[in-house]
C-alpha positions in Angstrom: 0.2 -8.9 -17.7 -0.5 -10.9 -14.6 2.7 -13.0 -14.3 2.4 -17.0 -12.5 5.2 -17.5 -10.4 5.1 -20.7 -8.7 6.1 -23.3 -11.4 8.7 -21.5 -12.7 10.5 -20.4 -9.4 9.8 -23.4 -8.0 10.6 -21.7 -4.4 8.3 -22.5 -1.4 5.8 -20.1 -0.5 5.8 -18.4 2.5 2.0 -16.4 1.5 0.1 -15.2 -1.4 -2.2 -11.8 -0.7 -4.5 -10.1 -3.6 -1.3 -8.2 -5.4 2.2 -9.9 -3.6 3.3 -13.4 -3.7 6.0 -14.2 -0.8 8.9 -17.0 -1.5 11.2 -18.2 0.9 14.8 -17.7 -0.1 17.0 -19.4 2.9 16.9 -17.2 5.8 14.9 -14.0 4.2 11.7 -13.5 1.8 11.2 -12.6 -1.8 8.3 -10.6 -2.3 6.7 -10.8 -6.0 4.3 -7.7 -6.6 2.0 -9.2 -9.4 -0.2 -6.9 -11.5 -3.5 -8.4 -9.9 -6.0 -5.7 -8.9 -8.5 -5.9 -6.4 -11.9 -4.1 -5.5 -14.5 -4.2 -2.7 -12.3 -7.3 -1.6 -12.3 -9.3 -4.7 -9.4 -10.3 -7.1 -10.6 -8.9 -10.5 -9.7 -11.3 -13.5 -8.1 -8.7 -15.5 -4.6 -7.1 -14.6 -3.4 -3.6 -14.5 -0.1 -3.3 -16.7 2.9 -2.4 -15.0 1.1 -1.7 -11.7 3.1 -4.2 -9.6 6.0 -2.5 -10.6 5.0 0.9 -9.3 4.2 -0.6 -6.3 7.5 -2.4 -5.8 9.6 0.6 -7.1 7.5 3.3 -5.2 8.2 0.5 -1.8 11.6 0.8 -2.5 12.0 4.5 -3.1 10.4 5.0 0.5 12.0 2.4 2.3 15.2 4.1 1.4 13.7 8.0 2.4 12.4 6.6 5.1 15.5 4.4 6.8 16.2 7.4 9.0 13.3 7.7 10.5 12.1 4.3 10.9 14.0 0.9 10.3 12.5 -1.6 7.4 12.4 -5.2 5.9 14.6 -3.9 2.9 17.4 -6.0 1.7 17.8 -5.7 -1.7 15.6 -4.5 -4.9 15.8 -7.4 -7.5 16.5 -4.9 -10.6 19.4 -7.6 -12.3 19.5 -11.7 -12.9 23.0 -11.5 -10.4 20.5 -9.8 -7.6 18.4 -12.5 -7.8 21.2 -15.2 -8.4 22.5 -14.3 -4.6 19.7 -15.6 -2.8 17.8 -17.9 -5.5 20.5 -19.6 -7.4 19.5 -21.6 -10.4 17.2 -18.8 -11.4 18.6 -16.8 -12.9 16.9 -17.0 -16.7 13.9 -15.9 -14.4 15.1 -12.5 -13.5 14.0 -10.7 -16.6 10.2 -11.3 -15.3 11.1 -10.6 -11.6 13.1 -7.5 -12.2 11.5 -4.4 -11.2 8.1 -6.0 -9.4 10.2 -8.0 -6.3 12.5 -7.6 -3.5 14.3 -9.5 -1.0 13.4 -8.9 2.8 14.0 -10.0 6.2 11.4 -11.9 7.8 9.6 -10.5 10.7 7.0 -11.4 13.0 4.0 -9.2 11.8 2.1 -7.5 13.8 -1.7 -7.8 13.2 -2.7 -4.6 13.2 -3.5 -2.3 10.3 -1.6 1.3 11.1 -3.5 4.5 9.5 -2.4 7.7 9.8 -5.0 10.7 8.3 -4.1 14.2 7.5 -7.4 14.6 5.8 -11.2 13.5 6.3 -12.0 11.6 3.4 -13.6 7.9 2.5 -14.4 6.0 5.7 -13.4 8.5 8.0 -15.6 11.1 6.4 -19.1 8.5 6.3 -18.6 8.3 10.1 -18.0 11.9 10.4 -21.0 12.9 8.6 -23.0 10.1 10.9 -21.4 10.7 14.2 -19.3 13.8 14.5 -16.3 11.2 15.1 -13.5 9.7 13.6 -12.6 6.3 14.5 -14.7 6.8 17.5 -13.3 10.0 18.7 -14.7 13.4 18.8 -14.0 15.7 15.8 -13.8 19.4 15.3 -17.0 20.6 14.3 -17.8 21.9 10.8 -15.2 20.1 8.4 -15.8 19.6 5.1 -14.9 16.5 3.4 -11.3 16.1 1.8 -10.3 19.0 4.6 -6.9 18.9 6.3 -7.1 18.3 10.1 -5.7 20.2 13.0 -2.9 17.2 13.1 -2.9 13.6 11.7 -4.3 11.2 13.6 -3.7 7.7 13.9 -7.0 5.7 13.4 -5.5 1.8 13.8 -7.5 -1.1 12.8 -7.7 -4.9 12.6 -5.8 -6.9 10.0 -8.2 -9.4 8.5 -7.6 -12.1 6.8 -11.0 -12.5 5.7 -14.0 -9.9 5.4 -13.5 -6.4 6.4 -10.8 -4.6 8.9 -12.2 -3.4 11.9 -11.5 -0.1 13.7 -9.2 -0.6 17.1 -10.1 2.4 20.2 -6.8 2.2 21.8 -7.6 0.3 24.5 -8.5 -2.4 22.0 -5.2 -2.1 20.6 -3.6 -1.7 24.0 -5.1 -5.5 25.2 -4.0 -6.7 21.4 -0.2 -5.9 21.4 0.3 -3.9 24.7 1.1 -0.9 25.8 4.6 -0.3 25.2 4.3 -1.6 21.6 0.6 0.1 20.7 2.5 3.2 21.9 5.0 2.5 19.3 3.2 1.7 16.6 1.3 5.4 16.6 4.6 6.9 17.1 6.1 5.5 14.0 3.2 5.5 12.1 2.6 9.3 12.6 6.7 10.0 12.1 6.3 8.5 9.0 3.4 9.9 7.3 4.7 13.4 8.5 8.1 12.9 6.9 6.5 11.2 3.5 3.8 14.1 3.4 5.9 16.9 3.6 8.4 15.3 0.8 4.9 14.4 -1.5 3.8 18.0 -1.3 7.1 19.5 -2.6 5.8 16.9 -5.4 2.5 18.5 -5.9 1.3 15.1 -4.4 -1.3 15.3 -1.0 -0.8 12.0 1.0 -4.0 12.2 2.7 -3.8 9.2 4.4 -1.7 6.0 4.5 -1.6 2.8 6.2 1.5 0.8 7.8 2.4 -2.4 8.8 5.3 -3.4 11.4 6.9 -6.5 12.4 9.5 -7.8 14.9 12.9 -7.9 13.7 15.4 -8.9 16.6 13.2 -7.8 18.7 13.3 -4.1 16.9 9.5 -2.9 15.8 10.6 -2.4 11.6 8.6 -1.5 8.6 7.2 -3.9 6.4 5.1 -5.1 3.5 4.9 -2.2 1.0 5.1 1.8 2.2 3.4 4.8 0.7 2.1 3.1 -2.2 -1.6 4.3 -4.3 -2.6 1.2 -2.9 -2.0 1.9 0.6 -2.4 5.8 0.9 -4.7 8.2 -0.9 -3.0 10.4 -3.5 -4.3 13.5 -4.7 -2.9 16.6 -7.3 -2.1 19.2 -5.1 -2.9 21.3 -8.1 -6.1 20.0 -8.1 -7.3 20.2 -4.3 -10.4 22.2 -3.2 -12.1 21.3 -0.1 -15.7 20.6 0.0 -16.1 17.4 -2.3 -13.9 14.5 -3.6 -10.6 14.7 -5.2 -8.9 13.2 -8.1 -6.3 10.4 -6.5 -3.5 8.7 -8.7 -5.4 5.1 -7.7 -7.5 2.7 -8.9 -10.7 5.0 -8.3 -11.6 4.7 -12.2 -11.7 0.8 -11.8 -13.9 1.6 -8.5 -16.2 4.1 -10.5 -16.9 1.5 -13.4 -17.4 -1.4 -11.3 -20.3 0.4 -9.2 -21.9 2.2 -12.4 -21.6 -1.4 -14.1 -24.2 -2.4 -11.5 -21.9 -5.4 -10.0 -23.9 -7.1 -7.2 -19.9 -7.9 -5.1 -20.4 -11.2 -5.6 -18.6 -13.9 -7.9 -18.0 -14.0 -11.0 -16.2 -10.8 -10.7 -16.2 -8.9 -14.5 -13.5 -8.3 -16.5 -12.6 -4.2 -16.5 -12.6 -2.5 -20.4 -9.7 -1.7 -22.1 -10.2 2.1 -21.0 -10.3 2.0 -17.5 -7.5 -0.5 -17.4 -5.4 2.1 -19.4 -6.9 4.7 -17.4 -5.8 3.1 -14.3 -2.2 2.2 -15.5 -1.6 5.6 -16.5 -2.5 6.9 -12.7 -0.3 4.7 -11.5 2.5 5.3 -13.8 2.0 9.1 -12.8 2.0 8.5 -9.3 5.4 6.8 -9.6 6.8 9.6 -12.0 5.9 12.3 -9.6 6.7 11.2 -6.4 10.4 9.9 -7.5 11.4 11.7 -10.5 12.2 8.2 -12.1 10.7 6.2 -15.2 10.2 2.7 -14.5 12.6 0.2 -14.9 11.9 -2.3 -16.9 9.0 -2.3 -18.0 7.4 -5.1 -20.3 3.9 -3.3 -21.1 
């Protein structure tokens, strides 16, 4: 169920994205991960059960693996109504629908760059392989297959949109956008972090083939924020399941993906409403992924 937040919480709104709605609570943000799904860059009418849970609890589970290695926007998890009554006060009869899908952050000055890390070839980065020999505009070993591991991961950085599509940054374009010192950064932390997540995933039977960050400025410190190592921000695939040479099976929304383009969906307004089987189809990947990667059921969850 896709859950309406701003009449009832009655907080201002700091920004509203395709899945997360962010509040202002006094000096620090509350982040609401809705169960909105989007698709080639739409916002589809009909939600995904339970799936902005996973991505909060999965956020959560990795911003606390992941402290050590790099610092994040993490203050609290909103799993009771006393968690929420700390930094909303009043709201309290409102926790049962915020619990499990939201957290409390610091606010930081974003960054505007997209940071993705690869360990494998796979969706854009194969096309352009296959046209070019390249990914993101630099040479590649000859002779890869697609879903193949590379050499090393690479970090392919892009623009953050706010509209339309993200655009891929060479590093000197990312160099005149944020600097040196901080570009430098930004692929440092971004590559420490998918090699720590990857290596934790596999033990899992979960491949993170690739993943995207975002950083912001916290007192003047470069932290992690928005969401981290989520199906919606990396590419997940059974580990049991990989072969080389052709497309894998990814704990995503790849069946809401595959019904959309065999429904014949020009990608423009009015976006359809998904059948009953791919939503469950898609919950249960989701679910799955969360399972897997933290040994946990969901808490709770209203399905």
């Amino acid at each position: 169920m896709d859950i309406v937040f701003d009449t009832a919480l009655k907080l201002p709104v700091s920004g509203k994205g395709k899945v997360r709605d962010t509040y202002r609570v006094g000096d620090k943000l509350l982040i609401v991960a809705t169960d909105r799904i989007s698709a080639f860059d739409f916002v589809l009418p009909t939600a995904i059960p339970d799936k902005g849970m996973v991505l909060n609890q999965i956020s959560v589970f990795w911003f606390g693996k992941t402290y050590h290695v790099v610092h994040n926007h993490l203050v609290e998890s909103i799993e009771s109504p006393r968690a929420l009554a700390k930094y909303a006060p009043g709201k309290r009869p409102l926790a049962e629908l915020l619990m499990g899908r939201s957290m409390v952050v610091l606010k930081a000055a974003r960054i505007p760059v997209e940071c993705i890390v690869r360990g494998y070839i796979a969706g854009s980065a194969w096309s352009e392989y296959q046209k070019t020999g390249t990914i993101n505009g630099k040479k590649a070993p000859k002779g890869l297959v697609e879903s193949q591991e590379l050499p090393e991961p690479i970090f392919t950085p892009t623009t953050k949109a706010e509209t339309g599509h993200d655009l891929p940054l060479k590093p000197r374009e990312l160099i005149n956008l944020v600097g040196e010192k901080t570009a430098r950064q930004l692929e440092e932390k971004s590559l420490a972090l998918y090699r720590f997540a990857r290596e934790y995933a596999v033990e899992r039977s979960i491949i993170i083939a690739d993943t995207k960050f975002e950083f912001g400025y916290h007192d003047k410190e470069i932290i992690l924020i928005d969401e981290a190592l989520t199906p919606d921000s990396s590419r997940f695939w059974d580990a049991t399941q990989y072969e080389p040479g052709c497309s894998q099976p990814s704990y995503d929304k790849q069946p809401v993906r595959d019904w959309l383009i065999a429904s014949g969906w020009n990608r423009q307004p009015p976006m359809p409403a998904l059948p009953h089987e791919v939503v469950e189809a898609t919950t249960e990947r989701y679910r799955d992924a969360h399972y897997y990667l933290t040994g946990r059921k969901l808490k709770n969850v209203f399905s």
